[in-house]
C-alpha angles and dihedrals in degrees: 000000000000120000118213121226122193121208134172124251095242081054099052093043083050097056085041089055105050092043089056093049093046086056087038101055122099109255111238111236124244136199142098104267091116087057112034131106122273134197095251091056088048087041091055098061088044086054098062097053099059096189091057090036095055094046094055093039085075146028125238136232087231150337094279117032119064089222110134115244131246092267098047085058090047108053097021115238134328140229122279092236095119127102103245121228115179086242126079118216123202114246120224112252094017136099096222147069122234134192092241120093096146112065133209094248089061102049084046089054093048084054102049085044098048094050094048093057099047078068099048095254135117095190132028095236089068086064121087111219102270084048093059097047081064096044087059096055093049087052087053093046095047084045095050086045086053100048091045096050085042085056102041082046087045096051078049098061106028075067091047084052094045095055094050079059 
């Protein structure tokens, strides 16, 4: 059985209309570059601990020396933007060993996923716009835990560092 509906014209042009400019707007792009961390931020805390700060500032020739590598020789020192571990790992393509095995891009990815999932979701398309307003506060909150967690880890082991020298 199929119903009739009658309409106007004004109203059908009308409904034309709206679903054309709802296809036609510019989407609005989400994601959480305004809010993510950056190397200076994680620079910054590097910066006030200078034993950590110095050893992630260069490579080394080894595990075990604390010669500086051929690189570091080479192109002079680095910044200190790295996440420190006590271990140094060896880099592909490169002939030195560093105290970062973690990388930026990682911690950046937990965060997005963690606050994703505080809002039930696995990927941002699945928030509406108020949803992801609040996505992006959790984010912040979960990155300012982290930095300050990263900081309180790095004043523990710049003293670890100070009493081996």
């Amino acid at each position: 059985m199929n119903d009739t509906i009658t309409i106007s014209k004004a109203e059908l042009e009308k409904m034309i209309a709206e679903a054309i400019s709802k296809n036609s707007l510019p989407r609005q792009k989400k994601d959480f570059r305004d809010v993510h961390l950056t190397d200076e931020e994680v620079e910054k805390i590097n910066l006030k601990h200078p034993l950590i700060s110095e050893r992630l500032s260069r490579r080394f020739a080894s595990q075990i020396t604390n010669e500086p590598s051929i690189d570091e020789l080479r192109f002079v020192r680095g910044k200190p933007n790295g996440i420190y571990t006590r271990k140094r790992y060896g880099k592909e393509n490169s002939s030195g060993y560093a105290h970062h095995k973690i990388y930026l891009q990682d911690i950046l990815d937990n965060l997005r996923r963690i606050s994703l999932a505080v809002m039930g979701a696995s990927i941002i398309k699945d928030l509406d716009d108020d949803e992801f307003e609040y996505s992006l506060a959790i984010y912040e909150e979960f990155k300012k835990l982290f930095l300050n967690l990263y900081d309180e880890r790095l004043s523990r082991e710049n003293k670890i560092l100070e009493n081996m020298e």
